[in-house]
C-alpha positions as CSV (number, residue, x, y, z in Angstrom):
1,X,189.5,19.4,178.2
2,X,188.3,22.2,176.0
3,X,190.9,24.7,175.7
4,X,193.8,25.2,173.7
5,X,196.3,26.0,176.4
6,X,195.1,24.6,180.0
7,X,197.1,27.2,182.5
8,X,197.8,24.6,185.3
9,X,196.7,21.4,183.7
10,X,199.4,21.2,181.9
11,X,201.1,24.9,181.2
12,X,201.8,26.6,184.8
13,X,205.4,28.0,185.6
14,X,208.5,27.0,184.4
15,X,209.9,30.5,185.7
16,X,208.0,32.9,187.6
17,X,208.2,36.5,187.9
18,X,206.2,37.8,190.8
19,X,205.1,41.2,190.9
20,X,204.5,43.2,194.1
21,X,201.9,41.4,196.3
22,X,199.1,43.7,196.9
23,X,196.4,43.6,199.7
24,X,194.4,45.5,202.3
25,X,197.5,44.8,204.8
26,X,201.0,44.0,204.1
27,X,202.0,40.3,205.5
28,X,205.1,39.9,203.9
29,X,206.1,36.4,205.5
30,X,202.3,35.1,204.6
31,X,203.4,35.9,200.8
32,X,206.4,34.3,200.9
33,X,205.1,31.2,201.5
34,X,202.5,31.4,198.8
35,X,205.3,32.1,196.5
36,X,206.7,29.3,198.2
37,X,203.8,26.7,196.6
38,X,204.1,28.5,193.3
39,X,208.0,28.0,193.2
40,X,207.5,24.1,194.2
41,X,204.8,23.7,191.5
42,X,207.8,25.3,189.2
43,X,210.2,22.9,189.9
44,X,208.0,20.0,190.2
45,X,206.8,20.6,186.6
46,X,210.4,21.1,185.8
47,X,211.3,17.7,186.9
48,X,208.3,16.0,185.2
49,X,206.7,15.2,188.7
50,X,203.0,14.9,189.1
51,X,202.5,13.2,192.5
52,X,204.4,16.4,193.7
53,X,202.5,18.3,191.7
54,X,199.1,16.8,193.1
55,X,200.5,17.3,196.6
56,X,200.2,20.5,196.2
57,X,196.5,20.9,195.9
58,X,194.4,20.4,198.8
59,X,192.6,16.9,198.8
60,X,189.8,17.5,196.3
61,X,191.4,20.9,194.7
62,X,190.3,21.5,191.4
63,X,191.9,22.8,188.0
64,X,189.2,24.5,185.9
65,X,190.1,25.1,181.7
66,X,187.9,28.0,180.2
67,X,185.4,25.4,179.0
68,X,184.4,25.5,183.0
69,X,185.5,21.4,182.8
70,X,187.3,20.5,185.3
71,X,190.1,17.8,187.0
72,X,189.1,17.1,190.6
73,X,190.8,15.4,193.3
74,X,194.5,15.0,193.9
75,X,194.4,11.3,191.9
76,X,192.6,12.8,189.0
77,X,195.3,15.3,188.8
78,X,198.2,13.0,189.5
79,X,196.6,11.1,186.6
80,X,196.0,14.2,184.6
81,X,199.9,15.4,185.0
82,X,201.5,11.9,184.4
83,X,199.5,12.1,180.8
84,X,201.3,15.5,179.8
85,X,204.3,14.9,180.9
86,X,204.6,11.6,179.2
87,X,203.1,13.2,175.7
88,X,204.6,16.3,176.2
89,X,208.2,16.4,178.1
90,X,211.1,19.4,177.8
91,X,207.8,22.3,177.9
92,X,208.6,25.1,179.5
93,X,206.6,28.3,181.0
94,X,207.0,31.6,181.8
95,X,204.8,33.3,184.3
96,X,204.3,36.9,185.8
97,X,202.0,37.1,189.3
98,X,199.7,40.2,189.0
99,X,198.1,39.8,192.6
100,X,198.5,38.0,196.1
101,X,195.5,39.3,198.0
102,X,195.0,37.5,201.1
103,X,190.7,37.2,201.3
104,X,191.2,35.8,205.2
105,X,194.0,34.8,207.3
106,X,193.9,31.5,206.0
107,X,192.8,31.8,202.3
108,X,194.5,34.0,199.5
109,X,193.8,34.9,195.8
110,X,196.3,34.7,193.4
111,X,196.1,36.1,189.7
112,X,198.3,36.3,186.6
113,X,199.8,35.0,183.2
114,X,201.5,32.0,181.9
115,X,203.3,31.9,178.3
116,X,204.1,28.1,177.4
117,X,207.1,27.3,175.5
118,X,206.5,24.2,173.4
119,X,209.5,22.8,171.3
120,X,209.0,23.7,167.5
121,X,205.7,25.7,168.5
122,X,205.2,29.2,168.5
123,X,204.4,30.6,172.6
124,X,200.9,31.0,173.7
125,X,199.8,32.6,176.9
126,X,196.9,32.6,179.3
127,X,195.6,34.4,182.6
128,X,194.6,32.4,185.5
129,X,193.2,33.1,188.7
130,X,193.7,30.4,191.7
131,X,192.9,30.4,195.5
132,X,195.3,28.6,198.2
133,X,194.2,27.7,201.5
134,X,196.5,27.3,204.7
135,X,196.2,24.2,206.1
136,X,198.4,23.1,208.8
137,X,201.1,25.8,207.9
138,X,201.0,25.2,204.2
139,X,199.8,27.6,201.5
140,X,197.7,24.7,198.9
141,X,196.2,25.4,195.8
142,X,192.3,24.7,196.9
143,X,191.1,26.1,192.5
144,X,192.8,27.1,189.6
145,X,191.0,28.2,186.8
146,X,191.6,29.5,183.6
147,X,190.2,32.6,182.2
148,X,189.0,34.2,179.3
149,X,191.5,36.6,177.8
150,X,190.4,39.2,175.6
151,X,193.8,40.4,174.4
152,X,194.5,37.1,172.5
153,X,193.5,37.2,168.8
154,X,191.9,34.2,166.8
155,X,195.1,33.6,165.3
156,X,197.3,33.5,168.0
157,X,194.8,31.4,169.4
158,X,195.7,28.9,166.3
159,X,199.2,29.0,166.4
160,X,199.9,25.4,168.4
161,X,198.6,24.5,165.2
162,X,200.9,26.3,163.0
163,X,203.2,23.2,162.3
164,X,200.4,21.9,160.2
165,X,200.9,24.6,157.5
166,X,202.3,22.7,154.1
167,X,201.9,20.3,151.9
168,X,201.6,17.0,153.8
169,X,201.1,12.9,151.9
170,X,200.3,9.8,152.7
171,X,200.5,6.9,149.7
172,X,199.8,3.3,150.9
173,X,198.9,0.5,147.9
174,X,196.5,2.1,145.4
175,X,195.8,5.2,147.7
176,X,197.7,8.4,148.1
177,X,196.0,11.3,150.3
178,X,197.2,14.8,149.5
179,X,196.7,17.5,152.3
180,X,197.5,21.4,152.2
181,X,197.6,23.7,154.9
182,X,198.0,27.4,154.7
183,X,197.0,30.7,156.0
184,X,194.0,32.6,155.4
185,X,194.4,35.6,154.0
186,X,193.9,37.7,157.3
187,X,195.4,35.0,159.7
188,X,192.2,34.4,161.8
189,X,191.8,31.1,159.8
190,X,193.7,28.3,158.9
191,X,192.7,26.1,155.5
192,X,193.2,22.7,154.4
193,X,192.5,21.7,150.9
194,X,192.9,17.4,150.7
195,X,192.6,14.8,148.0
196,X,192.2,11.1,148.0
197,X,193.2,9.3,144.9
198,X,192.6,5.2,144.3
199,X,194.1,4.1,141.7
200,X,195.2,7.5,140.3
201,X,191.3,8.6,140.1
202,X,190.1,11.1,142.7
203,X,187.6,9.9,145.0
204,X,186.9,12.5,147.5
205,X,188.3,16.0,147.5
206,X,187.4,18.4,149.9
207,X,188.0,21.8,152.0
208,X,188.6,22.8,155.7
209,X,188.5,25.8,157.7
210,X,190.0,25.9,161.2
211,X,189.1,28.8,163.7
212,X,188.5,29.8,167.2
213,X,185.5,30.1,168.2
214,X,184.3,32.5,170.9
215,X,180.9,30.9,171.8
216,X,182.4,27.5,173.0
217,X,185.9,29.3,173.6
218,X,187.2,26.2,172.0
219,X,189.3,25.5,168.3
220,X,186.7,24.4,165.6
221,X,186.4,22.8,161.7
222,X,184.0,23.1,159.2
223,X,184.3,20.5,156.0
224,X,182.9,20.6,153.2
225,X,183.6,17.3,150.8
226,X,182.9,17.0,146.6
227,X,180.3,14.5,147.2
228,X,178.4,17.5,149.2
229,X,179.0,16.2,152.5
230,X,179.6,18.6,155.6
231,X,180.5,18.6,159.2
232,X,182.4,20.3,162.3
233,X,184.8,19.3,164.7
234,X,186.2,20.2,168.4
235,X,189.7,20.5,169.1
236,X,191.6,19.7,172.1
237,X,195.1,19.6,172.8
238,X,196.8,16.4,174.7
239,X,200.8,17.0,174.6
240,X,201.8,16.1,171.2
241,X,198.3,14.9,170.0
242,X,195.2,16.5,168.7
243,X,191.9,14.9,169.5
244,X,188.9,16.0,167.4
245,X,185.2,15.2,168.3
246,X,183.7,15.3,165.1
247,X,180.1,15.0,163.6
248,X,178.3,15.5,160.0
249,X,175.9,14.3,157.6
250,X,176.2,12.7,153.8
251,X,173.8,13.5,151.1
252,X,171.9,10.4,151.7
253,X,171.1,12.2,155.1
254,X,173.1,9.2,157.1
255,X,174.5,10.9,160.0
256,X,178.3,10.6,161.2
257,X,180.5,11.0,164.1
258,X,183.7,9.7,164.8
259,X,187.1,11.0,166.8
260,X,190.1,11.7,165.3
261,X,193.7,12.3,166.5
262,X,196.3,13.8,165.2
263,X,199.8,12.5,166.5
264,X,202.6,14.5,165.7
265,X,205.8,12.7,165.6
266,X,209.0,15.3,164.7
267,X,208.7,18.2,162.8
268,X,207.9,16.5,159.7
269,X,205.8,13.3,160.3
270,X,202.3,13.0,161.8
271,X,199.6,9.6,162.8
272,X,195.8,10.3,162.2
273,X,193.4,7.9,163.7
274,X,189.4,7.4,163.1
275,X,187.9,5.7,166.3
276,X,184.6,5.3,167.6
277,X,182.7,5.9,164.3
278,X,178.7,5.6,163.3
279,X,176.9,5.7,160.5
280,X,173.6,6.3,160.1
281,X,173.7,5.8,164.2
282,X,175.8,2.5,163.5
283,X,179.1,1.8,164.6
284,X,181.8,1.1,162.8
285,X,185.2,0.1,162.6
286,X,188.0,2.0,163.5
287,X,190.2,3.2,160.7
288,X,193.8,2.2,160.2
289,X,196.4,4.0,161.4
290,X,197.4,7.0,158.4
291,X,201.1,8.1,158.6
292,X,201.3,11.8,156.8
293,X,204.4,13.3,156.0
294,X,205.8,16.6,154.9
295,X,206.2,16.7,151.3
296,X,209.7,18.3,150.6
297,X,209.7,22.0,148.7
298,X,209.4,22.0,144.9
299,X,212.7,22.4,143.5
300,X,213.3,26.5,142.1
């Protein structure tokens, strides 16, 4: 999926904080049982639960990210929820109702905001807007969809990947792989300077900006290596891993693609993984798994 944070794949309501229901007529017992579905999604995603979770969509209910791509089905969302929670257990969210506003007697709006806590992470937040059908005296979620949210700056928008700032290395045999994250200077940006030595010669150095970017409402790279190489990647988020859909082109004009994932493991340790690669519209093997860690401060 395309976004960052997915309100409802994987980030809706650890607490909820409902505001007044509004709507052209007061049915206060009609409400209370949609906060009723909202509450059991809370503490089904507390406990780490996704067949309750599913259960509480209507048969083929949908959860929509802001790329418009979407989960469908209660297996595919089951399926979907069983893949967080394993890659991502103990995350918690926060969420605050804006609207109940009942469209029919038997189909409702619901709109607000989610802030996920993630362990080690800075919080992030996203509106949402769902609709909940009553079937057979039960409020379901029938869509959930995430929406754009125009109060969330670029870097906010990077900070899930805050954790990457430092100086990070990876020496296996004759090789040793340097990588530096930091800041840009106005925070919109993150930069990643890396090396690769063999045999105590540098091979390939290279630079990398990270940024949001508001056409594919989506995290994207540019690189740019020493031997005049360049490329961009996508970036989604899969509990604890990074998955990267990369392409470029070399000097000699070959073309390349590959995906890459970025495992983090602890605060201080990460995997990174090069799988279905092509050159020149060839493929080629995967790469070996690369195990990164944090390089301790300099001494004062």
């Amino acid at each position: 999926m395309k976004a960052n944070v997915l309100v409802f794949f994987g980030t809706l309501l650890a607490t909820s904080v409902v505001s007044q229901a509004q709507g052209p007529a007061a049915r206060p017992e009609e409400e209370k049982a949609v906060r009723a579905t909202v509450n059991a999604f809370v503490d089904a995603f507390a406990k780490g639960d996704p067949k309750a979770i599913a259960n509480l969509f209507v048969e083929q209910g949908e959860a929509i990210d802001i790329g418009g791509e979407a989960i469908r089905g209660r297996a595919g969302l089951e399926a979907h929820y069983a893949s967080r929670f394993e890659g991502s257990p103990g995350d918690k969210l926060e969420a605050k109702v804006d609207l109940i506003h009942f469209l029919t007697p038997e189909l409702a709006r619901q709109d607000g905001r989610t802030t996920l806590i993630s362990e080690g992470l800075p919080p992030t937040s996203a509106r949402y807007t769902a609709t909940l059908s009553k079937i057979q005296g039960r409020w379901l979620f029938a869509s959930i969809r995430e929406l754009e949210d125009p109060t969330i700056t670029p870097h906010e928008r990077l900070r899930e990947l805050e954790w990457m700032v430092g100086d990070w290395v990876e020496e296996t045999g004759d090789a040793l792989i340097e990588t530096s994250v930091a800041w840009s200077d106005d925070k919109n940006f993150m930069l990643r300077n890396f090396d690769v030595k063999v045999h105590g010669k540098t091979e390939l150095k290279g630079t990398q900006r990270i940024g949001w970017d508001p056409l594919t409402k989506q995290i994207k790279s540019w690189v740019f290596d020493s031997t005049g190489g360049h490329g961009e990647g996508y970036w989604s988020r899969s509990g604890e891993q990074w998955i990267i859909k990369s392409t470029g082109v070399r000097p000699d004009v070959l073309t390349t693609s590959a995906t890459q994932t970025l495992t983090r493991v602890g605060k201080d340790r990460l995997l990174w993984t090069s799988t279905n690669r092509t050159l020149g519209g060839e493929t080629r093997e995967d790469s070996h798994e690369v195990t990164m860690v944090r390089k301790p401060p300099q001494p004062k």
